[in-house]
KEVEXTI-793295 format. One line per 5 residues: number of its first residue (from 1); their letters; for each residue x, y, z of C-alpha. Coordinates in Angstrom, 3 decimals. Example, Ala and Ser with C-alpha at 12.3 -4.5 7.8 and 13.67 -1.06 7.14 Angstrom:
BEGIN
1 = AS = 12.300/-4.500/7.800  13.670/-1.060/7.140
***
This chain:
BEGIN
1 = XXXXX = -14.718/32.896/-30.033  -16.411/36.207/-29.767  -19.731/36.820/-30.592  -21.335/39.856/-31.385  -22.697/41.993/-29.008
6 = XXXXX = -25.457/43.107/-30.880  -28.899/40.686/-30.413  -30.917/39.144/-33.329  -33.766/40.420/-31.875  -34.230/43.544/-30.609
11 = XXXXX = -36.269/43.830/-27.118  -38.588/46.115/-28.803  -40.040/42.953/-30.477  -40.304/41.505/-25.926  -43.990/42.644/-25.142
16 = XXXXX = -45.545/41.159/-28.424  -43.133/38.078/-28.337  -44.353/37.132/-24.760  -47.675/37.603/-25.982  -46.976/35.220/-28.675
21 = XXXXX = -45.528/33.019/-26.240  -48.540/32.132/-24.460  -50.166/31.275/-27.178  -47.582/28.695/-29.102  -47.546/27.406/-25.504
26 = XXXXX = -51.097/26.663/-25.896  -50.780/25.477/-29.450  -47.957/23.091/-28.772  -49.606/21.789/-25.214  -52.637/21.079/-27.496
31 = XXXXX = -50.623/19.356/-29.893  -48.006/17.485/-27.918  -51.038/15.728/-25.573  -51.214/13.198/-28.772  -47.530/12.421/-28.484
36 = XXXXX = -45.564/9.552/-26.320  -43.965/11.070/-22.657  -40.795/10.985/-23.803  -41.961/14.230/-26.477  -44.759/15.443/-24.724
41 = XXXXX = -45.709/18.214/-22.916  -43.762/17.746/-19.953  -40.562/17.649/-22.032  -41.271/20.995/-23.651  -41.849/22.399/-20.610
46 = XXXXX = -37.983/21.378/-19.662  -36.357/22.379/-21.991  -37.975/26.198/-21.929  -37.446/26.077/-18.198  -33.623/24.831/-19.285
51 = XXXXX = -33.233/27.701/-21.682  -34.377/30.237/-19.136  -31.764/28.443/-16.733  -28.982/28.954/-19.273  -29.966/32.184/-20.659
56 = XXXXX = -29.765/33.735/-16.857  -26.235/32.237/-16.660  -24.765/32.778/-20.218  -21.560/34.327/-20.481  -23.061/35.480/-24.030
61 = XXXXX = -25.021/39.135/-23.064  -28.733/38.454/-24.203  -31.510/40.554/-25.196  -34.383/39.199/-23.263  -36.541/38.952/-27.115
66 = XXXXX = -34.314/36.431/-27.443  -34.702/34.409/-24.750  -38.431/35.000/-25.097  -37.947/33.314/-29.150  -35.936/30.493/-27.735
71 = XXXXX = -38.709/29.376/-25.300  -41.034/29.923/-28.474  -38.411/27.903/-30.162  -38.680/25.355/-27.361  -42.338/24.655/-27.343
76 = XXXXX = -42.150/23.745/-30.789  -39.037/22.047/-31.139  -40.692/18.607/-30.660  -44.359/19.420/-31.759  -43.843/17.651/-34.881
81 = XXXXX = -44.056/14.107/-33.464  -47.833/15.010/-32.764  -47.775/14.667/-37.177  -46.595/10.986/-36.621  -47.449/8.438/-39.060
86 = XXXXX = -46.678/4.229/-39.773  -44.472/5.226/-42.797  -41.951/7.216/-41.016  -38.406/5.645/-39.776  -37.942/4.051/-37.538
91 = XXXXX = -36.065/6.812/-35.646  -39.394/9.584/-36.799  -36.539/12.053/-38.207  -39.251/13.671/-39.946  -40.646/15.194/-37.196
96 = XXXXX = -38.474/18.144/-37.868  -39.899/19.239/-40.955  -43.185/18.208/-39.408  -42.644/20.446/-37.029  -41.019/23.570/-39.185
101 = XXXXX = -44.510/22.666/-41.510  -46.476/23.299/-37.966  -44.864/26.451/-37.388  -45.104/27.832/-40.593  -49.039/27.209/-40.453
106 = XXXXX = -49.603/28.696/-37.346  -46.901/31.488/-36.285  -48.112/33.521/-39.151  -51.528/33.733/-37.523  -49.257/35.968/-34.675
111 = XXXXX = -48.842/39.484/-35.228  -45.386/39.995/-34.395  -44.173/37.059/-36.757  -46.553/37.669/-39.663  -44.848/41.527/-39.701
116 = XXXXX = -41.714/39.863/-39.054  -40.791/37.495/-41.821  -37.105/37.225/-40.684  -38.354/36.324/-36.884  -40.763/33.735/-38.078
121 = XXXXX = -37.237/32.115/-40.288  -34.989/32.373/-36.939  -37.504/30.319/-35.028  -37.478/27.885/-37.678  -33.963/27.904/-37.933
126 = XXXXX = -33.393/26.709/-34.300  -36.605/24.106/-34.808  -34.796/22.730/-38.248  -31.434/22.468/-36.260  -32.124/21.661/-32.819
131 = XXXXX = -31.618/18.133/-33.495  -28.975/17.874/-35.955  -26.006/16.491/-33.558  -28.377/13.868/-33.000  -28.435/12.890/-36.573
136 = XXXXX = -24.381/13.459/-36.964  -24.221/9.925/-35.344  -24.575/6.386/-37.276  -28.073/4.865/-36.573  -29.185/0.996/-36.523
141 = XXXXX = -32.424/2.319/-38.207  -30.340/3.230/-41.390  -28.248/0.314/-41.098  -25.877/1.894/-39.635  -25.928/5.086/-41.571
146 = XXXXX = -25.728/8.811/-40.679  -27.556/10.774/-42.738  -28.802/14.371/-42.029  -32.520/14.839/-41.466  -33.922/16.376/-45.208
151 = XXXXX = -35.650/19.435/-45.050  -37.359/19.933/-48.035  -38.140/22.534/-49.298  -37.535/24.566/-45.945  -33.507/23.706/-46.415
156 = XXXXX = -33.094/26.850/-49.324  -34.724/29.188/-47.333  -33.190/28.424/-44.081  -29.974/28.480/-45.455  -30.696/32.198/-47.247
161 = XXXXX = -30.902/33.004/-43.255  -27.184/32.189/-42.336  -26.140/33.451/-46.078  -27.551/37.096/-45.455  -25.834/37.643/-41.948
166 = XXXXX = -22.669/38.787/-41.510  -19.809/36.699/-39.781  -20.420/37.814/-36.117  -24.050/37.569/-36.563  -24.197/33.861/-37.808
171 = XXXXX = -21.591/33.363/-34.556  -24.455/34.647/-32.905  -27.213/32.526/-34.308  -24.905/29.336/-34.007  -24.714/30.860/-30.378
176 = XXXXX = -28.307/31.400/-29.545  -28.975/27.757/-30.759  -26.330/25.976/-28.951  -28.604/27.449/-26.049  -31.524/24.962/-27.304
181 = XXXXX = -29.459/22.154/-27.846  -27.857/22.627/-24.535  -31.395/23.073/-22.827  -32.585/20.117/-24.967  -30.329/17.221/-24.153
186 = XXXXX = -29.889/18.118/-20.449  -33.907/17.014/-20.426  -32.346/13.589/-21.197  -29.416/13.457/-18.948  -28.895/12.805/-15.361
191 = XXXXX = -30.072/10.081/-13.814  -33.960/11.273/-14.663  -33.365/11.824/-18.215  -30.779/8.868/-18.670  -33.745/6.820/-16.884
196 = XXXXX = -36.594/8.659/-19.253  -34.289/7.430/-22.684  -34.019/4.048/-21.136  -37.301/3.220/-20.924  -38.482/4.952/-24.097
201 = XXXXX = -35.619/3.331/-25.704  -37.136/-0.053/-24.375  -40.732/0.800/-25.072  -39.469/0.430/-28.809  -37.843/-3.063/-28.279
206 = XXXXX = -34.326/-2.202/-28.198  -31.972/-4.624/-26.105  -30.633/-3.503/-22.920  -27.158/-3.934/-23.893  -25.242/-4.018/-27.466
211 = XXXXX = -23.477/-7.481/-28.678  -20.187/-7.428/-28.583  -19.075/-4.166/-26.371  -22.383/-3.750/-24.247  -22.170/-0.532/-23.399
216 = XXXXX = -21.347/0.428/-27.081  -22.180/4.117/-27.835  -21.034/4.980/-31.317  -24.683/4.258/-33.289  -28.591/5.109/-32.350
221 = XXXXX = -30.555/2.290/-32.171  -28.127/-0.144/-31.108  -29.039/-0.385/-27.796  -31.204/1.281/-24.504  -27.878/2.015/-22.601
226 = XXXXX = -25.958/3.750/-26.393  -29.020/5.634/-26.600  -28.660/7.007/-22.817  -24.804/7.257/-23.678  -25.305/9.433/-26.994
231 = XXXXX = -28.392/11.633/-25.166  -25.951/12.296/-23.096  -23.032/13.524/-25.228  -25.180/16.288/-26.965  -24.634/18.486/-23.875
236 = XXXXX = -21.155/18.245/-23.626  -20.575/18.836/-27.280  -22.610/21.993/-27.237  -22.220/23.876/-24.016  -21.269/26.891/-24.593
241 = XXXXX = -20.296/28.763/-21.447  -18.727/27.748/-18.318  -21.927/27.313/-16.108  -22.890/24.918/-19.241  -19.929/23.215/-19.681
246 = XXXXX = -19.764/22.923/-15.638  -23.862/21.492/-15.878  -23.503/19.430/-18.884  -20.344/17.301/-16.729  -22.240/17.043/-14.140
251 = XXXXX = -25.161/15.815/-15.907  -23.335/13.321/-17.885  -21.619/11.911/-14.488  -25.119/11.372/-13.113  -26.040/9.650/-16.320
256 = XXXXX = -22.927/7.534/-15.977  -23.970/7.012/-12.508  -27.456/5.250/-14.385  -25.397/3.144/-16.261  -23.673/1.793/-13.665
261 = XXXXX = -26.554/0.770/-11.362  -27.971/-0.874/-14.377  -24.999/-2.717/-15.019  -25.219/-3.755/-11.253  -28.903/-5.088/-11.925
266 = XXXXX = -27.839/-7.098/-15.032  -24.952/-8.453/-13.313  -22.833/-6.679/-16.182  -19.667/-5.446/-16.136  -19.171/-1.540/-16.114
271 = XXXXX = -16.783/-0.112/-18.029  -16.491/4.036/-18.214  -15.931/5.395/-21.809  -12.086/6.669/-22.790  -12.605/9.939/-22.994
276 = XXXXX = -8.835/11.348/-23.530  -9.228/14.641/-24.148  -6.897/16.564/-26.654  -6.070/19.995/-27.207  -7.319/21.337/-30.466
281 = XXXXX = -4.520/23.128/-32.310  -4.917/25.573/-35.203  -3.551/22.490/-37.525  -6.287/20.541/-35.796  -9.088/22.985/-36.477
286 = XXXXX = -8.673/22.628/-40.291  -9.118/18.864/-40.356  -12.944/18.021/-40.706  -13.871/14.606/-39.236  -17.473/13.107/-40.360
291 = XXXXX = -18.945/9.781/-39.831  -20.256/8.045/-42.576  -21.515/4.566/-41.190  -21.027/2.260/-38.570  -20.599/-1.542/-38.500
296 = XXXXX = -21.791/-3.588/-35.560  -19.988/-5.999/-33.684  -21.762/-9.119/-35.593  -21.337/-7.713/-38.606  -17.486/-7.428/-37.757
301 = XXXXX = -17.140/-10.953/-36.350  -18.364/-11.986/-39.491  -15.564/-9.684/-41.663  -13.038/-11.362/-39.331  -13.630/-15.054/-39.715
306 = XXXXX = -13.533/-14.394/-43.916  -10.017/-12.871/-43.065  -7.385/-14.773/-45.860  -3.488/-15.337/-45.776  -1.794/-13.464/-48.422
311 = XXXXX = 0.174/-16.350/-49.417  -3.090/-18.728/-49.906  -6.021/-16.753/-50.213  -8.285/-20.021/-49.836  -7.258/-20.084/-46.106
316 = XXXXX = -8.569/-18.577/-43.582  -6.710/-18.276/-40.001  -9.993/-16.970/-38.243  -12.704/-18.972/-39.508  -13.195/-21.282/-36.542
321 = XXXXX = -11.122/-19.040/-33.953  -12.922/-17.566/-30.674  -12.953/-13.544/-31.219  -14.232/-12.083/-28.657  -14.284/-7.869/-27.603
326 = XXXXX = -12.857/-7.010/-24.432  -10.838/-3.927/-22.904  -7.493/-4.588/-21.933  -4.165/-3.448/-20.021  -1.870/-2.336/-23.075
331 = XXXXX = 1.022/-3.417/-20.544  -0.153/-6.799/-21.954  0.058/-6.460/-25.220  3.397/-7.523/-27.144  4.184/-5.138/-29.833
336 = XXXXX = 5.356/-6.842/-33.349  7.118/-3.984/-35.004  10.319/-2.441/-34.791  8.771/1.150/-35.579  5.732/3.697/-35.193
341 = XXXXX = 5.470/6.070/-38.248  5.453/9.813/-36.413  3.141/11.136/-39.628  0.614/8.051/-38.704  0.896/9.134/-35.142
346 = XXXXX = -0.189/12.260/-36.221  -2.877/11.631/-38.142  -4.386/9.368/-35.040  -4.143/12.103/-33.035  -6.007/14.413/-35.085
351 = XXXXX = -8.518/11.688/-35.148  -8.678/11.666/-31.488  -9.204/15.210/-31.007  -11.677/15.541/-33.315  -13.849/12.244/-32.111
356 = XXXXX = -13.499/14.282/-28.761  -14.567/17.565/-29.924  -17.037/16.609/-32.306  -18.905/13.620/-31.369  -17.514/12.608/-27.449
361 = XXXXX = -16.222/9.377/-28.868  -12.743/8.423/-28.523  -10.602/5.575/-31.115  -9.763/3.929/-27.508  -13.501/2.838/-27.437
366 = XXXXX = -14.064/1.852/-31.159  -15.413/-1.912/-30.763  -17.156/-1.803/-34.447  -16.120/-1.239/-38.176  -16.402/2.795/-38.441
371 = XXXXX = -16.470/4.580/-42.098  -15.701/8.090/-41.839  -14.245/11.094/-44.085  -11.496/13.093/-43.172  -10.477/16.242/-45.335
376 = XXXXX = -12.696/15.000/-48.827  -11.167/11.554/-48.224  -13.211/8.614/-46.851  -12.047/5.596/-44.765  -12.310/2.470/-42.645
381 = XXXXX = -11.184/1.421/-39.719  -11.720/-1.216/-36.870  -10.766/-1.515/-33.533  -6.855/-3.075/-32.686  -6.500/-6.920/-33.110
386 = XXXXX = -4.474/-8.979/-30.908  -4.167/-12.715/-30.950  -3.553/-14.869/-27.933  -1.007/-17.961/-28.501  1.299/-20.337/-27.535
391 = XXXXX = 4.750/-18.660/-28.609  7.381/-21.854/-28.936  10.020/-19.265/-28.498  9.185/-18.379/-25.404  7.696/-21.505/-24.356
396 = XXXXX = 4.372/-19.579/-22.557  1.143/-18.056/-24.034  1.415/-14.232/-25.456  -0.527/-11.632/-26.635  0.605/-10.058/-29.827
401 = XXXXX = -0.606/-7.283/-31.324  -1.517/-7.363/-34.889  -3.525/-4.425/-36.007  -3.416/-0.993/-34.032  0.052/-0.498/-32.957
406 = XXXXX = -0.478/3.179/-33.782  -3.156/4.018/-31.478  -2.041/1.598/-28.688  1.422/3.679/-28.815  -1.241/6.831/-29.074
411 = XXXXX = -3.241/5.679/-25.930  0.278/5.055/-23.964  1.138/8.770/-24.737  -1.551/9.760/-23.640  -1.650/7.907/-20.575
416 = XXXXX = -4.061/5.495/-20.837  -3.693/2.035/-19.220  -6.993/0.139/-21.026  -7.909/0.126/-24.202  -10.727/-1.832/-26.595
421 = XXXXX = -9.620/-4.497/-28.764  -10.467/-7.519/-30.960  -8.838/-10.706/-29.149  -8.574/-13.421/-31.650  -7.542/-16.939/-29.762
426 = XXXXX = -7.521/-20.755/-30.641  -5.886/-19.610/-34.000  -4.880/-23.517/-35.286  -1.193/-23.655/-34.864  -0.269/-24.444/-38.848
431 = XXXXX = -1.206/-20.652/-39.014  1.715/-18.677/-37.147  1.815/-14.666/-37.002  4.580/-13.663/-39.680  6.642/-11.391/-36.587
436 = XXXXX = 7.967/-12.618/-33.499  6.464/-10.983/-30.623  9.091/-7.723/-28.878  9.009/-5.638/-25.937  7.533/-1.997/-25.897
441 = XXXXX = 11.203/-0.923/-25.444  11.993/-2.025/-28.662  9.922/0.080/-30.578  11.161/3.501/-31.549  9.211/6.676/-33.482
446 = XXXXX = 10.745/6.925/-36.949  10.047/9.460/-39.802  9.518/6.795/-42.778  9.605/2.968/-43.214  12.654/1.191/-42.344
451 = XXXXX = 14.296/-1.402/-44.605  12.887/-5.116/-44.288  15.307/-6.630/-42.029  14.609/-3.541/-39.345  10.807/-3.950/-39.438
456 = XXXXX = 10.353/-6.870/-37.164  11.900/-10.143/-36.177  10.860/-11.898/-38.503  9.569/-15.907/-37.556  11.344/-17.327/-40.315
461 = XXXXX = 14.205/-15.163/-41.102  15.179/-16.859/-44.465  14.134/-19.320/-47.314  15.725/-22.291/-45.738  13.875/-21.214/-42.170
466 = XXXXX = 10.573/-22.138/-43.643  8.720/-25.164/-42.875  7.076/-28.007/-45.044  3.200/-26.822/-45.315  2.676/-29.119/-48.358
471 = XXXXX = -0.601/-30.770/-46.535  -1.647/-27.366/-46.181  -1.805/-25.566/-49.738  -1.172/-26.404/-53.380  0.455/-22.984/-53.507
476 = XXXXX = 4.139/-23.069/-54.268  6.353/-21.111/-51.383  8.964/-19.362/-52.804  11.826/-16.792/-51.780  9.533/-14.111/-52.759
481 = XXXXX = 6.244/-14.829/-51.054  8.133/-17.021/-47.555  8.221/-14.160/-45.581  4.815/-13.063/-45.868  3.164/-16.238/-46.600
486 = XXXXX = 0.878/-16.214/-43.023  0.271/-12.700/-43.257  -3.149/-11.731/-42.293  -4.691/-9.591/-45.279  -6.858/-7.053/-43.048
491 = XXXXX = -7.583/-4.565/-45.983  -11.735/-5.107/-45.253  -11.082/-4.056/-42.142  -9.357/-0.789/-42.933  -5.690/-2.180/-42.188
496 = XXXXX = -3.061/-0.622/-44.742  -1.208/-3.564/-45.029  2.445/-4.067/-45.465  4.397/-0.877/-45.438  6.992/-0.617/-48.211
501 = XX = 10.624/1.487/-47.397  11.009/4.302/-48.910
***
């Protein structure tokens, strides 16, 4: 992307701006004493030190004015937690408009910013914004939500800003506050700042590890070691030159590195997150992923064990089963389907490289229930389900895969050995899986749904196949519904169900 040459502020504004500077630094040092160590005054002072760092490294040619605004920017990005009160959330989002209501108050009392109206809204700008990755993410103190952080009435104003510049100067500004970002979430990586979120995430009662997947790292608040994760992934998402992108690994590996030693202590197992990177291509580009919620793994469980047959909706196959998370070799797995759909590969893959880009997650570590919208349209999806069973036909326990076929054949293009999934066992044995399990070999990338008798093998290939389940439901079986009497109906967990040819 290139970005303009020409700075936001001019370095005729430097001697009056480093003036100013020593004075917010004395206002926000005054001001952040009041606030918890994770905030304070000894975080501010990173993350200017950071943005001097980066700005002496940047591939982007800066005036030094704006360096000198970003440290201003930086003093003050955080002061608003000094404005905390009991009826915040949980999560004290509304420290950013504290903050932009701090600055506002005071900057004006500055020369340069009360003759500058436009300089006092860029500093704003980058305070309003610094966080706003952060709130891209689900969080447990929303249920599960992600919702951006309101702004009030500063949101109109701020948004005049990017309106009035012209393309290569908003590249700029999106530019020049990558540079905070960058400078902020490095303060809370490596094995320092992974240790700092740990304990602060602690210090608010948070478990260790998350239920289900313990190292989960899709939602705030789930967690001390997600929160150290998703600190962590800021940095990576925004780096924005190659000494960045080069500190911001490096960083992330030490926080990784945190992780592990605490996984050590707990006598935990450590597993690394999938992170299968994908080239973006100009198709890709136009696809906009957003997460809307996120389900946890308790919540899932309990989605799963209400799971019905479509031929008798009053039972249900899961209800007393053992489900359990866990990441396994895919080499394990017994595919159930003749075919992969090349337009659903497609669209998983698009998925994928936009998790990547945009958040650092990847659909190989999903171990919730995720809501998300793609292009204007919203959905739901889980991680892939597998069930573990005696198979009569082969006289010896299998693993069958259920759910997910898609991304597992996704993950083995991509060259991935382990994956997340739901493992369903001690299924009760009136309650077989409609396919008989295949080998990977027998699946083959088609271009639409296949007729019937090509989708799978089926169990019980006609009428007369069927057995006797008279002591288990009232519900007449018939030549239409035989075949996919024990089919699991997975629609609450985003499944799309049977596939019609067409």
């Amino acid at each position: 992307m290139t970005v303009s040459h020409q700075p936001l502020v001019n370095d005729a504004l430097l001697t009056p701006l480093l003036s100013a500077l020593e004075e917010v630094r004395r206002w926000a040092t005054d001001a952040l004493r009041q606030v918890d160590s994770y905030h304070g005054v000894l975080h501010a002072q990173a993350v200017a030190n950071n943005i001097a760092l980066l700005c002496n490294s940047s591939d982007i040619p800066l005036a030094k004015a704006e360096e000198i605004a970003l440290r201003i920017a930086a003093w003050l990005h955080d002061v608003g937690y000094a404005q905390y009160s009991p009826n915040w959330s949980q999560d004290r989002r509304e420290h950013v408009k504290a903050g932009l209501d701090f600055a506002s108050r005071h900057l004006p009392q500055l020369r340069v910013f009360s003759q500058s109206p436009w300089l006092l809204s860029l500093v704003c700008y980058f305070i309003a914004h610094h966080d706003d990755i952060n709130y891209q993410y689900p969080s447990m103190a929303l249920q599960g939500e992600a919702k951006p952080v309101d702004l009030g009435n500063y949101a109109d104003d701020l948004n005049q800003l990017e309106i009035s510049l012209s393309a290569e100067e908003r590249k700029r500004l999106h530019s020049l506050l990558n540079i905070l970002v960058v400078a902020d979430s490095l303060a809370a990586t490596g094995d320092a700042g992974a240790e700092r979120t740990f304990h602060y995430s602690l210090e608010r009662g948070l478990p260790v590890f998350a239920q289900g997947n313990p190292l989960n790292a899709w939602c705030w608040e789930e967690s001390a070691i997600g929160n150290v994760r998703l600190a962590a992934k800021r940095a990576l998402i925004s780096a924005f030159s190659s000494y960045s992108k080069l500190l911001a690994q490096k960083e992330y590996d030490q926080m990784e590195d945190f992780v592990e030693k605490i996984c050590d202590q707990s006598n935990a197992i450590y597993c690394p997150e999938t992170l299968a990177w994908m080239n973006i291509s100009e198709d890709t580009t136009q696809d906009e992923i957003r997460l809307l919620s996120y389900l946890n793994w308790t919540t899932l469980e309990g989605i799963l064990r209400k799971v019905e047959l479509q031929g008798d909706r009053k039972l249900l196959p899961y209800s007393h089963a053992r489900i359990a998370l866990r990441r396994c070799a895919i080499s394990d797995l017994r595919p159930t389907s003749f075919y992969v759909l090349e337009s659903r590969l497609e669209e998983h893959r698009k998925l994928q490289a936009r998790l990547q880009h945009d958040y650092v997650l990847s659909l190989f570590d999903l171990t919730g229930m995720l809501r998300y919208k793609q292009n204007d349209r919203s959905f739901l999806i889980s991680p892939p389900i597998i069930e573990t069973y005696y198979e009569s036909e082969e006289n010896a326990m299998i693993t069958a895969i259920v759910d997910g076929l898609h991304r597992l054949w996704l993950a083995r293009e991509l060259g991935l050995s382990e994956v997340w999934v739901i493992e369903i066992s001690d299924i009760p044995q009136q309650f077989p899986l409609v396919p008989l399990p295949l080998q990977w070999k027998d699946v083959r990338v088609v271009t639409s749904v296949p007729s019937p008798e090509h989708k799978r093998r089926f169990r019980f290939p006609s009428f007369e196949d069927f057995p006797d389940i008279s002591n288990l439901t009232s519900v007449p079986v018939t030549a239409e519904n035989y075949q996919y009497f024990f089919y699991r109906d997975l629609k609450e967990l985003g499944s799309t169900g049977i596939r019609s040819a067409k």
